[in-house]
C-alpha positions as CSV (number, residue, x, y, z in Angstrom):
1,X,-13.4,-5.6,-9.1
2,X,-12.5,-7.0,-6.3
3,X,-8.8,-6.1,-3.6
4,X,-8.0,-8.2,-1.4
5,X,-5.4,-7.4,1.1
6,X,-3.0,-9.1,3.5
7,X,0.0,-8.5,5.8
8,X,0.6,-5.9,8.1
9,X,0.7,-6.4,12.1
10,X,2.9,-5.2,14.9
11,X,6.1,-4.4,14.2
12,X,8.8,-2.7,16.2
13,X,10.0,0.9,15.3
14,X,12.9,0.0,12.8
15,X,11.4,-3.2,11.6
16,X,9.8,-4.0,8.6
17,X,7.0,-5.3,6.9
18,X,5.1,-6.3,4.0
19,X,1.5,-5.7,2.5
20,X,0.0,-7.8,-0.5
21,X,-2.9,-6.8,-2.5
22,X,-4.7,-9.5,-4.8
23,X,-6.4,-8.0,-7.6
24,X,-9.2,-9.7,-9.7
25,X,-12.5,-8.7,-11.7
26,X,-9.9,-6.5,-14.2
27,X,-7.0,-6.3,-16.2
28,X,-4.7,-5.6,-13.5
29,X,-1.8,-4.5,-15.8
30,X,-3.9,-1.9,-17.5
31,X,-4.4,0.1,-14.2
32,X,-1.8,2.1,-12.3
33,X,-2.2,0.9,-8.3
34,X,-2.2,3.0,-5.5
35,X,-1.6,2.9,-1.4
36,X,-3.2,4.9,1.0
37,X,-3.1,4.8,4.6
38,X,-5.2,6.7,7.4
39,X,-4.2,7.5,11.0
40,X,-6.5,7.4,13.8
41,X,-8.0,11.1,14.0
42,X,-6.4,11.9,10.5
43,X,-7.6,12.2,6.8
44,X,-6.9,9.5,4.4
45,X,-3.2,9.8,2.7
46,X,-1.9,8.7,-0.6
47,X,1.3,6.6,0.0
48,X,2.8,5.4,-3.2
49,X,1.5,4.3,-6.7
50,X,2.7,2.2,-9.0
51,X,2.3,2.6,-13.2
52,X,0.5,-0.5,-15.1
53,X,3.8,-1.7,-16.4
54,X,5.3,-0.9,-12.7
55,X,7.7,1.2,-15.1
56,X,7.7,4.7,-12.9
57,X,6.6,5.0,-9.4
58,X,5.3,7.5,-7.0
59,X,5.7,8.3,-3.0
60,X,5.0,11.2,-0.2
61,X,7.4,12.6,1.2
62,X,7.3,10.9,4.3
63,X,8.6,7.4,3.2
64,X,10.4,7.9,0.6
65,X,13.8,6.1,1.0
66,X,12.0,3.7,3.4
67,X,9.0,2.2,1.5
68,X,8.6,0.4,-2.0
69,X,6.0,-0.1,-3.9
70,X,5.8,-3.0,-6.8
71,X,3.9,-5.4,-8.5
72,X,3.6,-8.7,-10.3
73,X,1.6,-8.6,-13.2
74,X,1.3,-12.5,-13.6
75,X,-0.1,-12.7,-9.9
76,X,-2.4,-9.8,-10.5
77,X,-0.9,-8.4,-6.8
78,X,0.6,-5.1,-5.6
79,X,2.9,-4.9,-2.8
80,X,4.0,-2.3,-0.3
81,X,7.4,-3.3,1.4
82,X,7.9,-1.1,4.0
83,X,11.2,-0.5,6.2
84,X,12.6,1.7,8.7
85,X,9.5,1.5,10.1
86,X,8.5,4.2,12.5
87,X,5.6,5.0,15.0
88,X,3.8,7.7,12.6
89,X,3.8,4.9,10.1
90,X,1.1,3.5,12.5
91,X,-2.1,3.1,10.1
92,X,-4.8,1.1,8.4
93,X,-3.2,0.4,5.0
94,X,-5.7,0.6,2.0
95,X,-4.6,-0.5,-1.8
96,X,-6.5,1.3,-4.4
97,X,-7.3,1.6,-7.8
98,X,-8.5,4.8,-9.8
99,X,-8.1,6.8,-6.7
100,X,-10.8,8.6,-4.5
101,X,-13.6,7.6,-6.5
102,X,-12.6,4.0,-7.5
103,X,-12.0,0.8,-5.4
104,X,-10.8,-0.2,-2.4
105,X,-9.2,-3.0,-0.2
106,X,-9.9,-4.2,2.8
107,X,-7.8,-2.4,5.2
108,X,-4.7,-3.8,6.9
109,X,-3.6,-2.8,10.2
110,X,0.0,-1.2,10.6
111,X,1.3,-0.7,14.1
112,X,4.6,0.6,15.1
113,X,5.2,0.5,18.5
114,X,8.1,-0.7,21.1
């Protein structure tokens, strides 16, 4: 199994972005998806997740309304658009699969900042 990630960057508060994560080693449509991020001097945070199909979808609290999470079966690839973005989004971005115990991308840098 292997994640491998890309976007994120700087971005100004109200901007937006987008993160990609390239799945391979599995059958990516079998397996629900997750995003976590983790701010410096906090615990790791579940963000969204996505169903196999990409038929139901889940997010905290804190971006919903503001962040969507899909996917594209035929690319094997996950996505995270996110927009409104605001400083407390500021985080390394970590896609996911089969939660704490399972695997993990990269990281992707997040910062929102003026």
């Amino acid at each position: 199994v292997q994640l491998v990630q890309s976007g994120g960057g700087l971005v100004q508060p109200g901007g937006s972005l987008r993160l990609s994560c390239a799945a391979s080693g599995f059958t990516f449509s079998s397996y629900a998806m997750n995003w976590y991020r983790q701010a410096p001097g906090k615990e790791r945070e579940l963000v969204a997740i996505i169903a196999g199909t990409g038929g139901s979808t889940y997010y905290t609290d804190s971006v919903k309304g503001r962040f969507t999470i899909s996917r594209d079966n035929a690319k094997n690839t996950v996505y995270l658009q996110m927009n409104s973005l605001k400083p407390e989004d500021t985080a390394v971005y970590y896609c996911n699969r089969d939660r704490s115990g399972g695997y993990w991308g990269q990281g992707t840098q997040v910062t929102v900042s003026s």
